[in-house]
VMD Tcl script that draws the C-alpha trace (Angstrom):
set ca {
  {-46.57 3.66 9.91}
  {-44.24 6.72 9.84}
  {-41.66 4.43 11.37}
  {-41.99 1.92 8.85}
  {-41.68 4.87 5.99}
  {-38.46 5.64 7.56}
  {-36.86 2.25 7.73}
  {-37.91 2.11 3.50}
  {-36.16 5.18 2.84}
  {-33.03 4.37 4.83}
  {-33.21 0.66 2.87}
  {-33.79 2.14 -0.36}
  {-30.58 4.94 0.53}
  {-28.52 1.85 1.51}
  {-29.55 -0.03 -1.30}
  {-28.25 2.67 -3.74}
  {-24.91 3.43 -1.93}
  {-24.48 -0.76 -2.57}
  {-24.98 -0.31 -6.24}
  {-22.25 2.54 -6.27}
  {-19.96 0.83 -4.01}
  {-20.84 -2.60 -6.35}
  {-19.69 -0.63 -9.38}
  {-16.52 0.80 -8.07}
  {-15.05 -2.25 -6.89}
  {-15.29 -3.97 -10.90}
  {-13.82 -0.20 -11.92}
  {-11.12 -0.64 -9.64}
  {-10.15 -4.39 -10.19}
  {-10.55 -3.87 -14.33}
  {-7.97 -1.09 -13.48}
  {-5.45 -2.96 -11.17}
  {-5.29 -5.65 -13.80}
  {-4.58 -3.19 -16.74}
  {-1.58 -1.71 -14.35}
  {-0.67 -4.49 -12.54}
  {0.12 -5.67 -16.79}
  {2.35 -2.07 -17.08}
  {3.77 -2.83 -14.19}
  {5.14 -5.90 -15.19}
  {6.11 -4.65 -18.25}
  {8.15 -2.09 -17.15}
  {10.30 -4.56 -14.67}
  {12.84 -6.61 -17.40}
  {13.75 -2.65 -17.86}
  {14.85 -1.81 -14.77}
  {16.04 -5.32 -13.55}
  {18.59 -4.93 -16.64}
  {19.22 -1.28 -15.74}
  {20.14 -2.92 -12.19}
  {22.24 -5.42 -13.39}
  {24.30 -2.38 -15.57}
  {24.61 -0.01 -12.49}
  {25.79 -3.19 -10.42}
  {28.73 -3.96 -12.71}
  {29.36 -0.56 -12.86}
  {29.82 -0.15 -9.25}
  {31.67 -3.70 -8.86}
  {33.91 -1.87 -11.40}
  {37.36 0.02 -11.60}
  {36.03 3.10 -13.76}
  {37.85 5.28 -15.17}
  {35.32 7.81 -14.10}
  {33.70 7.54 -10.77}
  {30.18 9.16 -11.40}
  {28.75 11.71 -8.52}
  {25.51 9.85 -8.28}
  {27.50 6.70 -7.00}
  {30.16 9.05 -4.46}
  {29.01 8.44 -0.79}
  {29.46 12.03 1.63}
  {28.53 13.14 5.00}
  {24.58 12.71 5.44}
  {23.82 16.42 6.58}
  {20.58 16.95 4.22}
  {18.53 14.57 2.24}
  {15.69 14.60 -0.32}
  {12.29 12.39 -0.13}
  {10.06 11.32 -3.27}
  {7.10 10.97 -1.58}
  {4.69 8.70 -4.24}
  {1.46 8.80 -2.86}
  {-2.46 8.53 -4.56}
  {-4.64 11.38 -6.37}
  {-7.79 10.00 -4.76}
  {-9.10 8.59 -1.98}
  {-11.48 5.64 -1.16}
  {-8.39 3.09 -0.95}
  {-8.47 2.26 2.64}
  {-5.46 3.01 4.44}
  {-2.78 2.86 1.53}
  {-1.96 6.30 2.03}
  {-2.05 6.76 5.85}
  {0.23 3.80 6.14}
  {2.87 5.03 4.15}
  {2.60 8.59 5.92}
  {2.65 7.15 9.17}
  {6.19 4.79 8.15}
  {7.36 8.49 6.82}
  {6.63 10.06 10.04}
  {9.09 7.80 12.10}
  {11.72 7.61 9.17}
  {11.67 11.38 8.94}
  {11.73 11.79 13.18}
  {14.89 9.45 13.14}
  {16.57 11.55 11.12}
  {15.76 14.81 12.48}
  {17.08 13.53 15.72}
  {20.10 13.17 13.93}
  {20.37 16.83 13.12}
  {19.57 15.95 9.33}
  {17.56 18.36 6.73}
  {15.07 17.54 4.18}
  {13.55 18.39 2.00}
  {10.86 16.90 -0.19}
  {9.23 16.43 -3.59}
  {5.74 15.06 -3.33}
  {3.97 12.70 -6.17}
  {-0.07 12.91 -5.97}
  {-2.69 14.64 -4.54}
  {-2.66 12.85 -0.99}
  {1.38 13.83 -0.83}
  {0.42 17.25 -1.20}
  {-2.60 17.50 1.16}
  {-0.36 15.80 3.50}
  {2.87 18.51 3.88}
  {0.10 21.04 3.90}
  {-0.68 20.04 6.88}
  {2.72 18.16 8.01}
  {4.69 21.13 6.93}
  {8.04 19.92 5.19}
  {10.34 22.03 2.78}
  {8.22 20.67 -0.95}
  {11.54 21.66 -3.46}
  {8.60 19.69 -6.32}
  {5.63 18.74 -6.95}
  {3.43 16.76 -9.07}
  {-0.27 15.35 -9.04}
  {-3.02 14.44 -11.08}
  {-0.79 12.10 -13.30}
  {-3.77 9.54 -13.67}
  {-3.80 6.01 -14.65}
  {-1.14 6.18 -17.51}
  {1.49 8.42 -16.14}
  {4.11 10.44 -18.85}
  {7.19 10.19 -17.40}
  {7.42 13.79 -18.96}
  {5.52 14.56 -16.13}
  {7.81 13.08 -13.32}
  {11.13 14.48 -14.79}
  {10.59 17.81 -13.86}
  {10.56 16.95 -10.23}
  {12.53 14.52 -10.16}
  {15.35 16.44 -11.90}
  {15.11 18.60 -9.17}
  {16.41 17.23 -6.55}
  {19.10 15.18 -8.86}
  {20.36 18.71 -9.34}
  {20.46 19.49 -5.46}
  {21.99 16.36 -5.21}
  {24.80 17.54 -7.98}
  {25.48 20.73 -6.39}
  {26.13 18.93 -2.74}
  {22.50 20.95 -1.63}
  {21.53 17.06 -0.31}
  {23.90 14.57 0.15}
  {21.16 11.18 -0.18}
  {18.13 10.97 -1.62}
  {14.78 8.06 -0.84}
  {12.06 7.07 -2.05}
  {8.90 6.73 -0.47}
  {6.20 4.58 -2.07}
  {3.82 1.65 -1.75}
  {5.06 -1.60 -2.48}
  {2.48 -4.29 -4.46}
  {3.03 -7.87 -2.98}
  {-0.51 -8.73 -4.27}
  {-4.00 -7.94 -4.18}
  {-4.50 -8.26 -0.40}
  {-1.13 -6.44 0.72}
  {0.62 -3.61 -0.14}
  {3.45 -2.35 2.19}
  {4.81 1.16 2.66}
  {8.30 0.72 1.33}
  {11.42 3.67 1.87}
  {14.85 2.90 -0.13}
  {17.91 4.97 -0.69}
  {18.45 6.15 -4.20}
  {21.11 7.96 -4.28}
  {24.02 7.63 -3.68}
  {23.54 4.39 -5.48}
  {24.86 1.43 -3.48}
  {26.80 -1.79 -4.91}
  {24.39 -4.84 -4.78}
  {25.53 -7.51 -2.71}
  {25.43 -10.31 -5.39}
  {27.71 -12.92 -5.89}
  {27.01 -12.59 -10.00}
  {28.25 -8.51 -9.67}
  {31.12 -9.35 -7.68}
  {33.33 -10.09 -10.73}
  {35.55 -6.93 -12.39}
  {34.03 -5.68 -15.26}
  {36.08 -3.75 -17.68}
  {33.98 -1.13 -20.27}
  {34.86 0.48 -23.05}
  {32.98 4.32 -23.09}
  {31.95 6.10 -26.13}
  {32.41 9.05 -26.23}
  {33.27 9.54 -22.74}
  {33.28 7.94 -19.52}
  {31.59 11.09 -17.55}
  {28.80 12.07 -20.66}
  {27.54 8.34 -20.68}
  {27.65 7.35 -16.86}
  {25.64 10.15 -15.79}
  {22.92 9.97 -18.49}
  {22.76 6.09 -17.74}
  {22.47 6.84 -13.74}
  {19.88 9.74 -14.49}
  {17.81 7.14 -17.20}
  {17.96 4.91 -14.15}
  {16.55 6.98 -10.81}
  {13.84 8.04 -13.44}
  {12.87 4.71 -14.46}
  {13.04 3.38 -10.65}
  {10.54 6.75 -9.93}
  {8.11 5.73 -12.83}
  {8.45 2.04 -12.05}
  {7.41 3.16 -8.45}
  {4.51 5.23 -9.30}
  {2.93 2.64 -11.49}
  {3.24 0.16 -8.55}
  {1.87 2.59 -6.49}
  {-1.32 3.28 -8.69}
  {-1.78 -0.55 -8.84}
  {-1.78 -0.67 -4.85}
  {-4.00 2.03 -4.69}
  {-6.91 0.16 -7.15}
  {-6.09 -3.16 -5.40}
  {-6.68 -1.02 -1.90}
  {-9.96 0.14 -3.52}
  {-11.31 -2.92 -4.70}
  {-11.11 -4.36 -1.34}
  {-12.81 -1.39 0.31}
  {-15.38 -0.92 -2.11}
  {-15.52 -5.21 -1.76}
  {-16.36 -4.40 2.23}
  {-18.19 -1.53 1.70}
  {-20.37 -3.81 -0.37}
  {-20.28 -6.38 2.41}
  {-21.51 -4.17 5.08}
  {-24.29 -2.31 3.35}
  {-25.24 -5.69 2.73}
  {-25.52 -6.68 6.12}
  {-26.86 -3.04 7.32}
  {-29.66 -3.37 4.50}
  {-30.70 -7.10 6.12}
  {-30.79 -5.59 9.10}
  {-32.97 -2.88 8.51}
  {-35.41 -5.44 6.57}
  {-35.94 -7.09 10.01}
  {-36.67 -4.32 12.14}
  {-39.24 -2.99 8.91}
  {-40.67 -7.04 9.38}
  {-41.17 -6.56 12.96}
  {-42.42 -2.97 13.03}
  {-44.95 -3.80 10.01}
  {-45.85 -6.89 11.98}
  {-46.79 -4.86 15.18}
  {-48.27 -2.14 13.70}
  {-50.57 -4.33 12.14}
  {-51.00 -6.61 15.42}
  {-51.75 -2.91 16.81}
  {-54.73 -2.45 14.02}
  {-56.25 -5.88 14.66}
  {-56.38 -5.11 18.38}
  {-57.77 -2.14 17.90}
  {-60.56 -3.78 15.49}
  {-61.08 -6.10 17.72}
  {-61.79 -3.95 20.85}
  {-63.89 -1.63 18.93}
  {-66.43 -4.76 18.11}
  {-66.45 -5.86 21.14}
  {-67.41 -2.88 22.54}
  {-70.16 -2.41 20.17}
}
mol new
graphics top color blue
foreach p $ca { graphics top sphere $p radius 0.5 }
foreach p [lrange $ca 0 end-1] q [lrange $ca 1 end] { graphics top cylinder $p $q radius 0.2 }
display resetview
């Protein structure tokens, strides 16, 4: 029966890693919703920041602000938005691995860069990637400050003023819903005109108090708020990632724990035939 005692205690071990797994999956998708709702939120924002910067750059300005001036691509800068945790499938190692080939295209090119990692992952990851971190951040959790993110973010906007880097990405997850989320790498600066028929018009502004105080604040409000908007979307990808592991996880201990049950069935069965035989052969010898 020490066989049998075995199979129990690997069911009953099972069993308990089901409950966790069972528990973290309703954590995660009461989370997702609750972002998934801030992200939302948080879009009118910067569609209507969009729209601004677009007539801005469909424009004639008086004052042609530095964030929108294209130069020579020698070095660029990389927000890298990644998780603080783990146990989300592979949301993070897909986005690495799409930042792997962007960032070998461009060092073929001769280009620098240098980086400013968001979350725990993005940090564990140049550790061991190597990469020149300018900034950091991590452990934002589930309602991120964007006190938090301006620090780093301001950064490499000031490398970026001083000609250091001459184009700077962003590297994040994209949410398309609950069963996808795709690693996602877009030019921030400089900031290009939008190819929409509604922007192509000539727009005509009058600045208070001047053209250069109010054009760079509203280009600096907007990377920041297409940073934030990116890190919320990226903390709903990474509970929608974790609901579906912890869902499979579930599954499969499932299955593993049925499994198990049959093989304790048919062990109990035949140690029991073995007792009856044994019963048996002892009476008859008798």
């Amino acid at each position: 029966m020490a066989n049998t005692k075995e199979i129990r205690k690997q069911i009953s071990s099972i069993s308990n890693t089901q409950k966790i797994t069972s528990a973290m999956e309703m954590v995660a998708s009461s989370k997702m919703r609750k972002t998934q709702d801030r992200m939302e939120m948080g879009r009118p924002y910067a569609d209507r920041m969009l729209s601004v910067i677009g007539h801005l750059a469909n424009s004639n300005p008086e004052y042609k602000p530095l964030y929108m001036t294209e130069r020579d691509t020698k070095n660029i800068g990389i927000i890298v938005v990644s998780s603080d945790k783990g146990l989300c499938g592979g949301l993070n190692i897909n986005l690495f691995r799409s930042l792997v080939g962007f960032l070998k295209e461009q060092a073929d090119q001769g280009i620098g860069q240098q980086f400013c990692s968001v979350g725990t992952k993005a940090k564990v990851f140049f550790n061991s990637y190597g990469g020149n971190v300018v900034a950091a951040a991590e452990k934002l959790g589930d309602v991120p400050a964007l006190e938090d993110l301006i620090g780093s973010i301001k950064i490499l906007l000031e490398k970026f003023e001083a000609g250091d880097i001459d184009k700077v990405y962003l590297a994040s997850n994209r949410f398309e819903n609950t069963m996808t989320q795709q690693p996602e790498i877009k030019q921030l600066l400089p900031l290009l005109a939008e190819d929409t028929p509604e922007l192509k018009h000539r727009w005509d502004y009058i600045y208070e108090p001047d053209a250069k105080e109010l054009l760079d604040g509203l280009m600096q409000r907007y990377i920041e708020s297409l940073v934030y908007q990116a890190v919320i979307e990226n903390i709903a990808c990474e509970q929608a990632a974790k609901m579906i592991a912890m869902k499979n996880a579930t599954e499969n201990a499932g299955t593993l724990i049925d499994e198990l049950q049959l093989i304790y069935n048919n062990a109990r069965q035949a140690a029991i035939t073995q007792e009856l035989s044994e019963i048996v052969g002892g009476a008859a010898a008798l």
